[in-house]
C-alpha positions in Angstrom: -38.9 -37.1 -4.6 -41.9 -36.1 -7.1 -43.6 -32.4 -7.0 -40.6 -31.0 -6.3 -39.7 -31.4 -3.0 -36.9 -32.4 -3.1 -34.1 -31.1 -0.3 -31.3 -33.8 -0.5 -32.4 -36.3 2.3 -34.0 -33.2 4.3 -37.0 -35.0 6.6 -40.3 -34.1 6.8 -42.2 -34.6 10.1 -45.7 -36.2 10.2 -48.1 -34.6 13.1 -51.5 -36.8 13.0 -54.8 -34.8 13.3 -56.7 -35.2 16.3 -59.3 -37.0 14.2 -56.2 -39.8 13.0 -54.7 -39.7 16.8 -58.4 -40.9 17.7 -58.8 -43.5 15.2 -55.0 -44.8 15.9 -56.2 -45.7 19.9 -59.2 -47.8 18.5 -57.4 -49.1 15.9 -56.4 -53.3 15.1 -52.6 -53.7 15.7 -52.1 -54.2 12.0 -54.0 -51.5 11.0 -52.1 -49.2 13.6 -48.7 -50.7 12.0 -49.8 -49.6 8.3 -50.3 -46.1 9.4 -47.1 -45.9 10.9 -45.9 -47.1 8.3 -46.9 -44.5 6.1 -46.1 -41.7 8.3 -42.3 -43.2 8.0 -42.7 -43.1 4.0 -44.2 -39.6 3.7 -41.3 -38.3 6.8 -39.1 -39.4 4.0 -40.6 -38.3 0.6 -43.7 -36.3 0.9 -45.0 -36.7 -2.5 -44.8 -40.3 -3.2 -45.7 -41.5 -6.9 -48.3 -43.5 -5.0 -50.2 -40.2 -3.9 -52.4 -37.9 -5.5 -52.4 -34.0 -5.6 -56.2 -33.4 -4.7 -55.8 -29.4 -5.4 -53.9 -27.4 -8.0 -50.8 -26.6 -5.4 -50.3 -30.7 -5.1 -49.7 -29.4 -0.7 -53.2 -31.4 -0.3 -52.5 -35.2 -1.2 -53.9 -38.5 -0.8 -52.4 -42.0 -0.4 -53.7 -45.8 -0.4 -53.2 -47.2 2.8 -51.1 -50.2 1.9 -52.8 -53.3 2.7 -56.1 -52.1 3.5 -58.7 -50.7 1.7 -58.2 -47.1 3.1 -56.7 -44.0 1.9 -55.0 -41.9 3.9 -55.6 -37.9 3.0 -52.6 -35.3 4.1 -51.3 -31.9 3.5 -47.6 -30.4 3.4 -47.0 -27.4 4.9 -43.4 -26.1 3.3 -43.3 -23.0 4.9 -41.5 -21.8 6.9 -38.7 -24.3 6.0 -37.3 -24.5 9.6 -40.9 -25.6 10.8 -41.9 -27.3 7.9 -44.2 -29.9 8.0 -47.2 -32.7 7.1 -50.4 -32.9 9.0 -51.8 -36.1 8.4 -55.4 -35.1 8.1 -57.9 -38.7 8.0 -57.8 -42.2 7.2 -61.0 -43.0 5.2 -62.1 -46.6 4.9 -63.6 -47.7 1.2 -66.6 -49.6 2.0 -66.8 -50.5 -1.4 -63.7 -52.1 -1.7 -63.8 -56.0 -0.3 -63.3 -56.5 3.2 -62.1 -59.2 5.5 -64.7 -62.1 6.3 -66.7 -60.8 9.1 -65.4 -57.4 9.7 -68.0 -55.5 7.9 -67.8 -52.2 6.3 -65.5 -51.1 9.2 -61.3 -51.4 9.6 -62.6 -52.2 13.6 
């Protein structure tokens, strides 16, 4: 693992936001898949070479959403170790990146 979190195969659970839970119910199936996914990946390793330290801690990250023009933004909450944790904060759609035909500037 990168950032130092390393805990010899120690598992980190993944709690979406409210805001995330909401967006998961409306979401496309594959879309739906992608973030589950990632909550598997970051349960695993919660600072991924793919992710981004967005403050000087590196507890507040951000991730591309595989396969979709999305990122998903998170933060790790190490302590206490026995409730240790990541809250999986938003998933922000990049209008600017291309899009499917027809969908828009929308994942939905």
């Amino acid at each position: 693992m990168s950032d130092g979190y390393d805990d010899a195969g120690q598992e980190w659970p993944v709690v979406p936001s409210t805001e995330v839970g909401d967006f998961l119910v409306t979401a496309p199936p594959e879309l739906f898949s992608a973030v589950m996914a990632l909550t598997v990946a970051l349960h695993r390793d919660p600072a991924p070479h793919d992710s981004t330290a967005l403050d000087s801690t590196g507890l507040y990250r951000d991730i591309p959403l595989p396969g979709h023009p999305a990122v998903a933004e998170y933060v790790i909450n190490p302590e206490p170790p026995d409730t240790r944790h990541i809250v999986l904060l938003t998933i922000t759609w990049l209008p600017d990146k291309p899009t499917e035909p027809g969908t828009g500037d929308s994942p939905f």
